[in-house]
C-alpha positions as CSV (number, residue, x, y, z in Angstrom):
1,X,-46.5,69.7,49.3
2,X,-44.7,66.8,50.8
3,X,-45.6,63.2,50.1
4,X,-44.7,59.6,51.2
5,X,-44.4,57.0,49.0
6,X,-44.7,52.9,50.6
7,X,-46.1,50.0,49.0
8,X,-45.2,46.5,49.6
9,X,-46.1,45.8,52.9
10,X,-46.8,42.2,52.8
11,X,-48.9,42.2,55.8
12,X,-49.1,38.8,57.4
13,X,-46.2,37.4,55.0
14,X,-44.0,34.5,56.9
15,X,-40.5,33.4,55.7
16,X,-40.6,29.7,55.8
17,X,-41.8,29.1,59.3
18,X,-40.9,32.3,60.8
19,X,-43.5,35.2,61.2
20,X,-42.6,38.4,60.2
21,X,-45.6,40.2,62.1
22,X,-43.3,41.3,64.8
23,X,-41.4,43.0,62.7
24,X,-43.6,44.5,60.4
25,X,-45.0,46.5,63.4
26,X,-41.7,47.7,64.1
27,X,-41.1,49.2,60.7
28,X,-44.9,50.4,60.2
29,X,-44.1,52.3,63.4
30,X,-41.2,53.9,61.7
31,X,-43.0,55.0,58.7
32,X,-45.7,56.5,61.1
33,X,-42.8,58.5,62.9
34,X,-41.2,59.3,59.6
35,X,-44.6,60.7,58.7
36,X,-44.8,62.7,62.0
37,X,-41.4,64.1,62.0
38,X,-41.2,65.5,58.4
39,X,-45.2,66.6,58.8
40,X,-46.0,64.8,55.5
41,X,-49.3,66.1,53.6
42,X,-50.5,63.1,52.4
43,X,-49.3,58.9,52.3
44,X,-48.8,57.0,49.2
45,X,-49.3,53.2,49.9
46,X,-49.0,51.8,46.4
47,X,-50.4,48.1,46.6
48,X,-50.0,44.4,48.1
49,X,-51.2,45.9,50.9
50,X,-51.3,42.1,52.3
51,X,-49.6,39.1,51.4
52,X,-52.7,36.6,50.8
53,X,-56.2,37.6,49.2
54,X,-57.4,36.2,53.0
55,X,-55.0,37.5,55.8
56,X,-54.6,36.8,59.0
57,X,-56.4,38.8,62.0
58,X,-53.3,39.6,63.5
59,X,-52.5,41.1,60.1
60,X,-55.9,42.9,59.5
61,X,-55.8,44.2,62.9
62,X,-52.4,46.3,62.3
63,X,-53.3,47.1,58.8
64,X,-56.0,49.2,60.1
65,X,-54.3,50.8,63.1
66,X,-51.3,52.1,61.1
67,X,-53.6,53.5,58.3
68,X,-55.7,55.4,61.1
69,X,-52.7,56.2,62.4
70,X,-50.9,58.0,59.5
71,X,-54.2,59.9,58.8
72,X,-53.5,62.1,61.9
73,X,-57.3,62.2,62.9
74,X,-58.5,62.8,59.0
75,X,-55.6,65.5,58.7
76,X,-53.5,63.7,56.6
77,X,-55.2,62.1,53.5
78,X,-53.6,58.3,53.0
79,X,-54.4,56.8,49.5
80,X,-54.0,53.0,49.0
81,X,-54.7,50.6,46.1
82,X,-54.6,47.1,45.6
83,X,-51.9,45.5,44.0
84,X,-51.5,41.7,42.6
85,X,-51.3,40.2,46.2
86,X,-54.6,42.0,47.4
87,X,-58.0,41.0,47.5
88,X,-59.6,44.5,45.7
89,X,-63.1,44.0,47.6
90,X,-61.5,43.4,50.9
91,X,-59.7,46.6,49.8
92,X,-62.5,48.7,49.2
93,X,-65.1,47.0,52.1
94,X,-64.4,49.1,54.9
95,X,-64.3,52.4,52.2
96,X,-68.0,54.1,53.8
97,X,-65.8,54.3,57.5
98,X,-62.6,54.5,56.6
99,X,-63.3,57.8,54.4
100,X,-64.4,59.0,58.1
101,X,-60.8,58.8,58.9
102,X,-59.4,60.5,56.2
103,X,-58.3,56.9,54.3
104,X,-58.9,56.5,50.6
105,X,-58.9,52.7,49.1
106,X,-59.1,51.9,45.3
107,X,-59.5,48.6,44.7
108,X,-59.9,48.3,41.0
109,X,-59.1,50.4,38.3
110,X,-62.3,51.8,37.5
111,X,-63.0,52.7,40.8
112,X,-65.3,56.0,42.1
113,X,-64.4,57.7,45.2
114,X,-67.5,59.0,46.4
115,X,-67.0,62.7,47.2
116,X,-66.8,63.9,51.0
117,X,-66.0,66.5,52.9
118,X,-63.9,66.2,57.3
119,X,-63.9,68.7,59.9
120,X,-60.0,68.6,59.5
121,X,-60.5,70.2,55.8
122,X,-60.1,66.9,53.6
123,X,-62.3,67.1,50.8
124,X,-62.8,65.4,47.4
125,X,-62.9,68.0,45.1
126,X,-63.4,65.9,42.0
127,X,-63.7,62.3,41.3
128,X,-64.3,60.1,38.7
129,X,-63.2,56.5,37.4
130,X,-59.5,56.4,38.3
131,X,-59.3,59.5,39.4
132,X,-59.5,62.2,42.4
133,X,-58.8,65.5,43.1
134,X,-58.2,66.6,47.1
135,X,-58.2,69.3,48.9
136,X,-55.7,68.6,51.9
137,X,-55.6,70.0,55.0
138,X,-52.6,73.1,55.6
139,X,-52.7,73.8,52.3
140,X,-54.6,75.3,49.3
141,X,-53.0,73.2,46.9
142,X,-55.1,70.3,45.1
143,X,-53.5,67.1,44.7
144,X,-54.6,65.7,41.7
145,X,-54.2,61.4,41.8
146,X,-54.2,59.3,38.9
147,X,-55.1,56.1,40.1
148,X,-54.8,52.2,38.5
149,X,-54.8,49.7,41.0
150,X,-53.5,46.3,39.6
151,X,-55.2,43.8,37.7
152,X,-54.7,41.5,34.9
153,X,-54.2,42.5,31.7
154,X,-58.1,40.9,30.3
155,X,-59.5,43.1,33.4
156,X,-57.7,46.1,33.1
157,X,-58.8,46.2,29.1
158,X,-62.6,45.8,30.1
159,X,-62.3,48.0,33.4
160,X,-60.8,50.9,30.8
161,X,-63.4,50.5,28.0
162,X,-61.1,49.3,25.5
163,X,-62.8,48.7,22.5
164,X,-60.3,47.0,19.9
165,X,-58.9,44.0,21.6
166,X,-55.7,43.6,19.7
167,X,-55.3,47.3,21.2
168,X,-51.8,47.3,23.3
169,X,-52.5,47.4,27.2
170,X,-49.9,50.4,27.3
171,X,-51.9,52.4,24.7
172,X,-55.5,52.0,26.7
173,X,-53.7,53.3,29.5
174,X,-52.0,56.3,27.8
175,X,-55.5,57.3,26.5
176,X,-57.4,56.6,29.8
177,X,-54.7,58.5,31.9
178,X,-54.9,61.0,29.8
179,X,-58.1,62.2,29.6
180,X,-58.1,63.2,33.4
181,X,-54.7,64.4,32.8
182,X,-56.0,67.5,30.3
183,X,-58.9,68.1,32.2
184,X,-57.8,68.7,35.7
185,X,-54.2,68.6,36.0
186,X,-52.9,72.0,35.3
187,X,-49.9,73.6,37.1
188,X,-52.3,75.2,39.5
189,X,-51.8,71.6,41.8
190,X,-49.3,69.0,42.6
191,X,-50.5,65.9,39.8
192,X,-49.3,62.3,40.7
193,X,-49.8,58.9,39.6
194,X,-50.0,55.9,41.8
195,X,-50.2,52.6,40.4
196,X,-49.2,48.9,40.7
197,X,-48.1,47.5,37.7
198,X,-44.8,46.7,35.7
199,X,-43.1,50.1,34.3
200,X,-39.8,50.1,33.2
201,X,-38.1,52.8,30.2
202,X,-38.8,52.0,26.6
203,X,-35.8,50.0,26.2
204,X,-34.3,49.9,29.4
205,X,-33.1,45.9,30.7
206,X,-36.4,44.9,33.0
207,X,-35.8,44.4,36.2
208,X,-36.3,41.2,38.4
209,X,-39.4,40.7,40.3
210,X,-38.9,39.6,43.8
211,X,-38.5,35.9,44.4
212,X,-41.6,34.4,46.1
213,X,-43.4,36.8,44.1
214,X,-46.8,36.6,42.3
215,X,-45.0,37.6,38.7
216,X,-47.4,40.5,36.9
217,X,-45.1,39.7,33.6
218,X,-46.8,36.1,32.7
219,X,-49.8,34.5,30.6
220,X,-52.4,36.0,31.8
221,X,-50.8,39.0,33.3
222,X,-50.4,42.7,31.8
223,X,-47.9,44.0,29.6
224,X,-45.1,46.6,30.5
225,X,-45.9,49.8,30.7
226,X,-43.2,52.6,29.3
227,X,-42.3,55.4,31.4
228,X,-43.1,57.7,28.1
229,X,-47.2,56.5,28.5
230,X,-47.2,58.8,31.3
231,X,-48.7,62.1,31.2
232,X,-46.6,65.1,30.5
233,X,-48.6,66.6,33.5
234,X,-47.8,63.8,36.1
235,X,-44.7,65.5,38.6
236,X,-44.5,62.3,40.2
237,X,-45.3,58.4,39.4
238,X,-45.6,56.4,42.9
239,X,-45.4,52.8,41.9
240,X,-46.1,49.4,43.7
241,X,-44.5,45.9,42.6
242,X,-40.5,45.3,42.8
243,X,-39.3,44.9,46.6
244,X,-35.9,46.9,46.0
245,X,-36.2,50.9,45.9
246,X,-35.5,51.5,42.0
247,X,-35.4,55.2,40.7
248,X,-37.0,53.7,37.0
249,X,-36.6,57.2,35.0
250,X,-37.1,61.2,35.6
251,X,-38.7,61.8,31.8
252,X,-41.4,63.0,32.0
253,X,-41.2,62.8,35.7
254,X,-39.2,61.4,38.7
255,X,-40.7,57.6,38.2
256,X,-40.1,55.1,41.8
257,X,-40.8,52.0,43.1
258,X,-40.4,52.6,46.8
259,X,-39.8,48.6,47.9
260,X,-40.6,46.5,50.4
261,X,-40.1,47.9,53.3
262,X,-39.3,44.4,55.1
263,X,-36.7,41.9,53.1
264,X,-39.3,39.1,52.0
265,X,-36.7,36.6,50.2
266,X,-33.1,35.2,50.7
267,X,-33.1,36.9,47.2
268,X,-33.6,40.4,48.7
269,X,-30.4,39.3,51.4
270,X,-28.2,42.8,52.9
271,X,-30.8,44.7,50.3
272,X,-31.5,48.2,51.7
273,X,-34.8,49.4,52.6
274,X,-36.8,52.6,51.9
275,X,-39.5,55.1,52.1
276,X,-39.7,57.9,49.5
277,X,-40.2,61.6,51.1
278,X,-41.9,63.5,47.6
279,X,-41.1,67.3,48.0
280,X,-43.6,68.9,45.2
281,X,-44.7,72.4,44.3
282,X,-47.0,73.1,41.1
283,X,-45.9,73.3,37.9
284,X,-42.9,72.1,39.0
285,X,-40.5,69.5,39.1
286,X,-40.5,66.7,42.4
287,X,-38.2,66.3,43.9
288,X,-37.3,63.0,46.1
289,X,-35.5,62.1,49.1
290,X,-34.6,58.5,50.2
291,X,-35.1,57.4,53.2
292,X,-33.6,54.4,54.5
293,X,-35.7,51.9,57.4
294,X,-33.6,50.3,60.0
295,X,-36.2,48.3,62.2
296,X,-36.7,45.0,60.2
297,X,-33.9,42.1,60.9
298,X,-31.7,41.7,57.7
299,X,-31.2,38.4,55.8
300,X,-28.5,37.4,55.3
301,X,-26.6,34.5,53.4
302,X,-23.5,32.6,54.8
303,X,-21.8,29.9,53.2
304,X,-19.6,28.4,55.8
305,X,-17.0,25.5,55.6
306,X,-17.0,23.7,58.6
307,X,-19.0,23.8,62.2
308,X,-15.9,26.1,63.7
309,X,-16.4,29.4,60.9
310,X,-20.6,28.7,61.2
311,X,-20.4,29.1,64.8
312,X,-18.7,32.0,64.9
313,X,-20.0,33.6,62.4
314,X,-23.6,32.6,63.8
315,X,-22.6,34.6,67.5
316,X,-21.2,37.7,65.2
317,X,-24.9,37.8,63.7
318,X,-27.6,37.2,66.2
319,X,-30.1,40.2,64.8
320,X,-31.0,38.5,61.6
321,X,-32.6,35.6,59.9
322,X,-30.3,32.9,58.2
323,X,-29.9,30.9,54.4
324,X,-26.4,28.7,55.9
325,X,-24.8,26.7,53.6
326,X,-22.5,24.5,54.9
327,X,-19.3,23.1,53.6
328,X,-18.5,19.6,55.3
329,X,-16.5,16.4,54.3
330,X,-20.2,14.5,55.3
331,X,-23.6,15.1,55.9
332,X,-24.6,17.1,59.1
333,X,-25.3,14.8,61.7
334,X,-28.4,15.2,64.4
335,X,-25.9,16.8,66.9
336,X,-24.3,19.2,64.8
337,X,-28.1,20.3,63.2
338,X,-28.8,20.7,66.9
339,X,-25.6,22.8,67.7
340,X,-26.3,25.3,65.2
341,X,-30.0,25.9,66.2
342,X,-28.8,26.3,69.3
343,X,-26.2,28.8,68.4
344,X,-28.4,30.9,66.5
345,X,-32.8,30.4,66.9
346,X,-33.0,32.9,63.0
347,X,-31.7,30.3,60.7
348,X,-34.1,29.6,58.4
349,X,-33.0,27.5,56.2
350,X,-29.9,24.7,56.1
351,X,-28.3,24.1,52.8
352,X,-25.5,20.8,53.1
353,X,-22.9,21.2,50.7
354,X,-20.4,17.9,50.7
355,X,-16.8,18.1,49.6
356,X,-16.2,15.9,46.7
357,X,-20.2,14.9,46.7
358,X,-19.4,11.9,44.3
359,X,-16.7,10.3,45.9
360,X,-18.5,10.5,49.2
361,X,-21.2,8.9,48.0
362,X,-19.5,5.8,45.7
363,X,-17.8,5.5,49.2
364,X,-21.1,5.4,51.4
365,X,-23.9,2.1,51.3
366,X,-25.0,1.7,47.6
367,X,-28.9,1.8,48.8
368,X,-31.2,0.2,51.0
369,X,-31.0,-3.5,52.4
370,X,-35.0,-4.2,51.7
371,X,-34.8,-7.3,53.2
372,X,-34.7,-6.6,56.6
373,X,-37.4,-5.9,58.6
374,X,-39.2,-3.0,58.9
375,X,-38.3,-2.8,62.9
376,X,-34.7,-2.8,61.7
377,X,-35.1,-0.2,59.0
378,X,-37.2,2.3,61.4
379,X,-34.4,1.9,64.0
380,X,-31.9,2.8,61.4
381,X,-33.6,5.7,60.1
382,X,-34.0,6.9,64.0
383,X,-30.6,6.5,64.4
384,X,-29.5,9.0,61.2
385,X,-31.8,11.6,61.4
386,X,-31.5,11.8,66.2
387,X,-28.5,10.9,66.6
388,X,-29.4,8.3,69.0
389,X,-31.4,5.0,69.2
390,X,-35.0,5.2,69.8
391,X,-36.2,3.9,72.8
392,X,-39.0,1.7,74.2
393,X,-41.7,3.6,74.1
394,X,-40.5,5.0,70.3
395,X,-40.2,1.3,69.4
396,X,-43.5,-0.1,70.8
397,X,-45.5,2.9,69.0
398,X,-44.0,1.9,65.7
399,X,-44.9,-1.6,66.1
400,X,-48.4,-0.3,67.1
401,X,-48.1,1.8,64.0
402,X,-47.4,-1.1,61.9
403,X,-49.6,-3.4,62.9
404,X,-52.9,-1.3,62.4
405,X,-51.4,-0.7,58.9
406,X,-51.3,-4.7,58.6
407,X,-54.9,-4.7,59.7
């Protein structure tokens, strides 16, 4: 059985001003041809399925097309959960349709899929809180899902029936997943786990969550889980949460986060992006194939001293979006500002970095003359931050400005 494994999709996510939308179209029509040309069994989409608990329409809208169109026309089961960033009842609203297409949501831990049967051959075999079993089209292997969308660690405790609250997280999980484990997953199917939460190895240095990111590791939020609460019968753990592709541990099965497949952060710059091609036969162990996305714009970080190296690095690197830091003996002026936005329309952000910052500024005006006129002052600041003087009408508005502020 072959499997992909995405999460992190971020749908309707903007970097600073800039919309991403264009681009997450791009790389979700990737993933669909991906899909297509390697005639995947089934899609993995593990969590923050959107950016904001309320996304855009623009957002919704290609959400919806790209699930319908990984399904193949209910051939191709695609199973997605809610992660930190997700609303869990937007998630599961459209469930009673969207099972009509072949797409499975889970919004909360504890949640049922009700059993159904396609034309195409999909058909839920067994289901019960946090877990499913499928029979997929092409094939007369079950896939057996362990499923534990994110939420806090209070939630997930009541969600699982925990019943002594000093109980570790990790350990109501271990018991929870393993109850559906012994019961249905033998090596008669391919057994998985998908899940959006913070696993690492017992041990192991955790990694970083992404910058920007809502943190799951916090007051409030849930524990780590180890890699060794899995079941010995899960062949392969899909997770949701860190934006890099990390390989967390192969005891007691290949364990991945599958990253972003968009760089989200200046914190994520020249990072690599990936979707995770699961090759899995029963009772056996999965193998996993890496497969690097190409269609998003890289960021990228450039610390230039002077306008002469920022300009020409800018024209070297026109595909991408910008965090410029530039080296000068004084503050940018208005006309150099405008030269490099000019030169380059993806910089995002402008960091001014002054040579000898504190002899610069014992050199420049101490403060503020307060005592002159607020006409004066306006036409100063004008001056600074355009480069030019403002004319009459400019002027005449700020005195209209003023003088309603008097009144």
């Amino acid at each position: 059985m072959k499997l992909l494994h995405t999460s992190d999709w971020h749908l309707g996510k903007r970097l600073e001003d800039f919309s991403r939308i264009e681009e997450q179209q791009a790389v979700l029509q990737e993933i669909c041809e991906i899909a297509e040309r390697e005639q995947v069994d089934a899609i993995l989409v593990a969590g923050d399925l959107f950016d904001t608990f309320n996304p855009p329409t623009e957002a919704v809208d290609l959400f919806y097309r790209t699930l319908k169109r990984l399904t193949n026309n209910g051939n191709r089961p695609v199973i997605a959960i809610a992660g930190n960033h997700d609303s869990p009842d937007r998630i599961e609203a459209p469930d009673p349709l969207a099972r009509e297409c072949g797409i499975i949501f889970a919004g909360y831990p504890n949640s049922v899929v009700p059993e159904f049967e396609l034309e195409s051959g999909l058909k839920v075999l067994h289901s019960e809180e946090g877990f499913l079993e499928l029979q997929v089209p092409g094939t007369s292997i079950p896939l057996r899902l362990l499923l534990t969308p994110y939420a806090n660690e209070f939630r997930l405790k009541t969600y699982l029936g925990q019943e002594n609250s000093e109980e570790e997280l990790r350990t109501v999980l271990q018991k929870k997943w393993q109850e559906p484990a012994a019961k249905y997953c033998d090596t008669r199917g391919v057994n998985l786990l998908v899940t959006h939460l913070f696993v690492t190895r017992k041990g192991a240095e955790l990694p970083e969550e992404p910058a920007d990111e809502k943190p799951i590791l916090h007051v409030g939020g849930a524990q780590v889980i180890y890699t060794e609460n899995i079941p010995q019968q899960i062949q392969y753990t899909a997770i949701g949460h860190l934006h890099r592709m990390l390989r967390v541990d192969s005891v007691p099965c290949p364990v991945y986060y599958s990253g972003s497949p968009l760089s989200y952060s200046f914190a994520e710059a020249n990072q690599r992006k990936f979707v995770l091609l699961v090759d899995v036969e029963p009772g056996k162990v999965a193998t996993v194939q890496e497969l690097e996305l190409i269609n998003g714009k890289k960021l990228l970080r450039k610390r230039a001293e002077g306008m002469d190296e920022a300009l020409q690095w800018l024209a070297e690197n026109r595909n991408c979006l910008v965090e410029l830091t530039m080296v000068t003996d004084t503050y940018l002026t208005a006309n150099e500002r405008k030269q490099l936005s000019v030169a380059h329309s993806g910089i995002v952000i402008t960091i001014p970095e002054i040579r000898n910052a504190a002899e610069f500024q014992s050199g420049s005006k101490k403060g503020i003359d307060l005592t002159r006129n607020m006409e004066e002052l306006f036409t100063d600041y004008f001056r600074h931050s355009k480069g030019q003087e403002p004319n009459e009408e400019i002027k005449k508005l700020f005195t209209e400005i003023l003088a309603e502020d008097e009144e």
